[in-house]
C-alpha positions as CSV (number, residue, x, y, z in Angstrom):
1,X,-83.1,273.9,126.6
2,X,-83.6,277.4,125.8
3,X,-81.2,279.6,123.4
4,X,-79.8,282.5,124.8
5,X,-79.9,285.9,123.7
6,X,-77.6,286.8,120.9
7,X,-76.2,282.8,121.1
8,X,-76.6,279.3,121.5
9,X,-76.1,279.3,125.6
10,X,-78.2,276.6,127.3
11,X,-79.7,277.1,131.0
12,X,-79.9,274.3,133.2
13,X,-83.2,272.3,133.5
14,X,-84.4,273.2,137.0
15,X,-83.7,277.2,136.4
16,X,-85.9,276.7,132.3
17,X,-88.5,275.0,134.4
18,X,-88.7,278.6,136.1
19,X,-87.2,281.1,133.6
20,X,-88.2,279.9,130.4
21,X,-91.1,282.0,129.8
22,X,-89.1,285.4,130.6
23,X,-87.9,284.5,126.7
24,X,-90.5,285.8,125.2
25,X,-90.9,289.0,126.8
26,X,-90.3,292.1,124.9
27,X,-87.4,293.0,127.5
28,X,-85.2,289.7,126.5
29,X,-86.0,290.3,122.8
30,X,-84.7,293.5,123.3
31,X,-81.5,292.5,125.1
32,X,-80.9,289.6,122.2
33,X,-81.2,292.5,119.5
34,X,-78.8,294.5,122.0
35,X,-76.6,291.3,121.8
36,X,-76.7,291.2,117.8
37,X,-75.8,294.4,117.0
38,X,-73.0,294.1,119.4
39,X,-72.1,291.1,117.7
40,X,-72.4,292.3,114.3
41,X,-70.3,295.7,115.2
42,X,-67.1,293.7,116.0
43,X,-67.4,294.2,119.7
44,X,-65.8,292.3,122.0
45,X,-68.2,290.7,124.9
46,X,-67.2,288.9,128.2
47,X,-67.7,286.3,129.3
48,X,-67.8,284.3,126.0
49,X,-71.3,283.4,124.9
50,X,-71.7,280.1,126.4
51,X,-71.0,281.4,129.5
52,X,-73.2,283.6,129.8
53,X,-75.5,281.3,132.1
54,X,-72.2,279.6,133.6
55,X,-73.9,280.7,137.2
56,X,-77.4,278.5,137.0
57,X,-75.6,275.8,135.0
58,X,-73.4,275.4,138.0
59,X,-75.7,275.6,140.9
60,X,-79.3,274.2,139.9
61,X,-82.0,275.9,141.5
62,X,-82.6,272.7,143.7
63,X,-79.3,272.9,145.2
64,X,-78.9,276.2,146.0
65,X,-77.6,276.8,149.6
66,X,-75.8,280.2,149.2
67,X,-76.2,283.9,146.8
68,X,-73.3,286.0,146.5
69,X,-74.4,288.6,144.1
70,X,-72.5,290.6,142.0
71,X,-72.9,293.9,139.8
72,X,-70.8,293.5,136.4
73,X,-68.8,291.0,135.0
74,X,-65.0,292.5,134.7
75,X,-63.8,294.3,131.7
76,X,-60.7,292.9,131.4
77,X,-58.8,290.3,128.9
78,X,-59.1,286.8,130.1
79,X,-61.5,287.9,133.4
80,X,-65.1,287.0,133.7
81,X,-65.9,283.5,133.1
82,X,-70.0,283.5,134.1
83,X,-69.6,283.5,137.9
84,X,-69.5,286.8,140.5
85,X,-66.1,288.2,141.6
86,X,-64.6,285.1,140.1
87,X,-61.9,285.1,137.5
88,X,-60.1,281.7,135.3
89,X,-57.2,279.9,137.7
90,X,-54.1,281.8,136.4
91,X,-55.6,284.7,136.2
92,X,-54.1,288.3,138.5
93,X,-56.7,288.5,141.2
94,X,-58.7,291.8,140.4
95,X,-58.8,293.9,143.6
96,X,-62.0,292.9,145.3
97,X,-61.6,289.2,144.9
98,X,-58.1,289.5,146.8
99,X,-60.0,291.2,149.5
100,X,-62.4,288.6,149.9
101,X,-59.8,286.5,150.3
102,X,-58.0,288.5,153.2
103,X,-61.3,288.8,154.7
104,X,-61.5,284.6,154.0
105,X,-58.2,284.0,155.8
106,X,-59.2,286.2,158.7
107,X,-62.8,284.8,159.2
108,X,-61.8,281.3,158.6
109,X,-57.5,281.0,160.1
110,X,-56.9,279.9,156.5
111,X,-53.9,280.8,154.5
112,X,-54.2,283.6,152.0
113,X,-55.9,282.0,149.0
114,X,-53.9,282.5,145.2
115,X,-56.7,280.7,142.8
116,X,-59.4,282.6,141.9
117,X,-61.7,280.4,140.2
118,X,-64.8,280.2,142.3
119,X,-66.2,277.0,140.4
120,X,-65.2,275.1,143.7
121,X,-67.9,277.0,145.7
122,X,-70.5,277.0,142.9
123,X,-70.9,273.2,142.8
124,X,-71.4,273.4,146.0
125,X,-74.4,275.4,145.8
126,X,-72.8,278.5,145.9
127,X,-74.6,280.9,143.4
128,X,-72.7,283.5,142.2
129,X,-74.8,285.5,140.4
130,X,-74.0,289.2,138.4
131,X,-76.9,291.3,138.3
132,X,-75.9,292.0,134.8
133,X,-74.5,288.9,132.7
134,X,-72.3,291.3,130.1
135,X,-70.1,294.0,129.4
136,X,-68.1,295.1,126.8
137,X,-64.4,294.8,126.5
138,X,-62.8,298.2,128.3
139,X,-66.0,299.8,129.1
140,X,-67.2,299.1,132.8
141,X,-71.0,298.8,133.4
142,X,-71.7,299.0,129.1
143,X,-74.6,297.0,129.3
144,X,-76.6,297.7,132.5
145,X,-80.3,299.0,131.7
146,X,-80.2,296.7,128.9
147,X,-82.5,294.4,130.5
148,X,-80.3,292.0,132.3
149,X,-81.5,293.4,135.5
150,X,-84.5,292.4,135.3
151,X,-83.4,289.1,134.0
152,X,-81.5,288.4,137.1
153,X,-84.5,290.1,139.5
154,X,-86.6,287.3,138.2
155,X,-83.9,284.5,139.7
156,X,-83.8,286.2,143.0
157,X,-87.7,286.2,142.9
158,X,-88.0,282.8,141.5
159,X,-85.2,281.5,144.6
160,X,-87.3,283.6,146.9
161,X,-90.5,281.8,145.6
162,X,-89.4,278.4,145.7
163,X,-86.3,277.9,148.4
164,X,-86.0,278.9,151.9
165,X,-83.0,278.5,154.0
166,X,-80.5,280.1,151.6
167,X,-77.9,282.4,153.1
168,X,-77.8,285.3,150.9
169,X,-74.8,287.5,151.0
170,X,-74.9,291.3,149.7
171,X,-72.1,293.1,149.6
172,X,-72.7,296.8,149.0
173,X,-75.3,299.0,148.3
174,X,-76.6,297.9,144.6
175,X,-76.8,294.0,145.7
176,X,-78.4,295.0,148.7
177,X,-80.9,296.7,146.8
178,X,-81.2,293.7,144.2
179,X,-81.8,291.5,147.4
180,X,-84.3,293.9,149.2
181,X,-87.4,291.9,149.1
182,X,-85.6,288.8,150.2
183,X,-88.0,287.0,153.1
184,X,-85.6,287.0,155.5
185,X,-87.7,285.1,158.0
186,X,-87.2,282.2,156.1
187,X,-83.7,283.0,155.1
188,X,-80.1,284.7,156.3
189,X,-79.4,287.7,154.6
190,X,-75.6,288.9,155.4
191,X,-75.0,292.6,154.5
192,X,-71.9,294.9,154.9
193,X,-70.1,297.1,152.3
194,X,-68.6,296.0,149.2
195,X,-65.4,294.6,149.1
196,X,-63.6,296.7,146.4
197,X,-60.7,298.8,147.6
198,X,-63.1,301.8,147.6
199,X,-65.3,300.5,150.5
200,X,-63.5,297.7,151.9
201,X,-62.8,299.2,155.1
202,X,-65.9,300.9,155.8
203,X,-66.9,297.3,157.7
204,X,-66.2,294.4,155.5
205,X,-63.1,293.7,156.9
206,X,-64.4,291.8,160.2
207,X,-67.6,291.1,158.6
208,X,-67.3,287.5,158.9
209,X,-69.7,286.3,156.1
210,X,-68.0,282.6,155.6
211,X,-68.0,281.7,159.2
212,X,-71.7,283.2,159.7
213,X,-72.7,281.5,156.5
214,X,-71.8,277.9,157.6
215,X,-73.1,278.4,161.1
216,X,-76.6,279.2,159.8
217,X,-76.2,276.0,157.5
218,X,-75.3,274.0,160.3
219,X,-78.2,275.3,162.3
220,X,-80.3,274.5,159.4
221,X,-79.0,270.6,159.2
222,X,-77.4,271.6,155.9
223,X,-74.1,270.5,154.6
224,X,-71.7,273.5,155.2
225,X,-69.9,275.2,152.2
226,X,-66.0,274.2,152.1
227,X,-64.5,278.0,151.5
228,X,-60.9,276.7,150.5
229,X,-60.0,276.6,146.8
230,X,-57.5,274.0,145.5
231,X,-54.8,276.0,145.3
232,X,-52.7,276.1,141.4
């Protein structure tokens, strides 16, 4: 198992097999010496340090049937956790989580969802993956260019490499981007805006990603994704 930068985070087996060598590029050493001096200056970090890779842990490359990437963890108390757009159960819904849950109840006829802990969809091969892993407590977007993005490049590459038949599902402009040399012969790339309040209703409302997303899976012989949450 490999050590993570700035702490003693493992990754999951199938994801070293793949990732473990990006460890001892300069850009990671950088990023664990950004980590440390974050560290050592009192700074508070989400997610906690061993869930950092809480996303690959999850999901193992192997069974990965869905991408739903993210930008930045949140900045709040109590928030991020390791997974995209997901927060703790208990936790106030942040504003573009409770709009992928309207659009959710719309796509799917489901009731409104309360529980937004997304660990239900990641063991089932949902990835939910933040282009950047970090932030800083208060300060949205503190450690972007800090080397996590390419991190995070190199598991879209490596998915892109070694899977086919994944439904990849980019909601606005910067995961689109992340996502642009996805083969999407092979695969199903979804696309529409983001879901934060800003851009919501610019076309993700009536997007349908869920419903499309199982579809392709059933047209693929692949075990659907079950989209409801136990509920707290």
């Amino acid at each position: 198992m490999a050590e993570s930068p700035g702490n003693l985070a493992k990754i999951e087996r199938t994801w070293l097999t793949k990732l473990e060598p990006e460890f001892e590029k300069i850009y990671m050493k950088n990023l664990k010496a950004f980590l440390q001096r974050q560290i050592e200056e009192k700074k508070t970090i989400y997610p906690k340090g061993d869930e950092y890779f809480l996303a690959l842990n999850l999901t193992p490359l192997d069974k990965v049937k869905v991408v739903i990437l993210g930008q930045d963890p949140y900045h709040g108390p109590g928030q991020a956790h390791g997974l995209s757009f997901s927060v703790r159960s208990g936790v106030r819904l942040p504003p573009s989580l409770r709009n992928i849950f309207k659009e959710l109840s719309a796509d799917l006829g489901t009731s409104m969802q309360s529980n937004g802990d997304l660990t239900y969809w990641a063991k089932q091969g949902v990835l939910l993956l933040n282009a950047v892993l970090t932030v800083e407590d208060g300060k949205a977007a503190a450690h972007q260019g800090q080397g996590w993005e390419v991190f995070t490049d190199k598991i879209v590459e490596t998915l892109n490499k070694n899977r086919k038949n994944i439904v990849y599902i980019l909601w606005g402009s910067s995961a689109q981007k992340k996502g642009a040399f996805i083969n999407r012969a092979e695969n199903l790339v979804i696309e529409s805006p983001h879901p934060s309040p800003l851009s919501s209703h610019r076309g993700f409302f009536g997007s349908k990603p869920f419903s499309r997303c199982n579809e392709y899976l059933r047209q693929q012989g692949l075990g659907e994704i079950d989209w409801l949450l136990p509920q707290n």
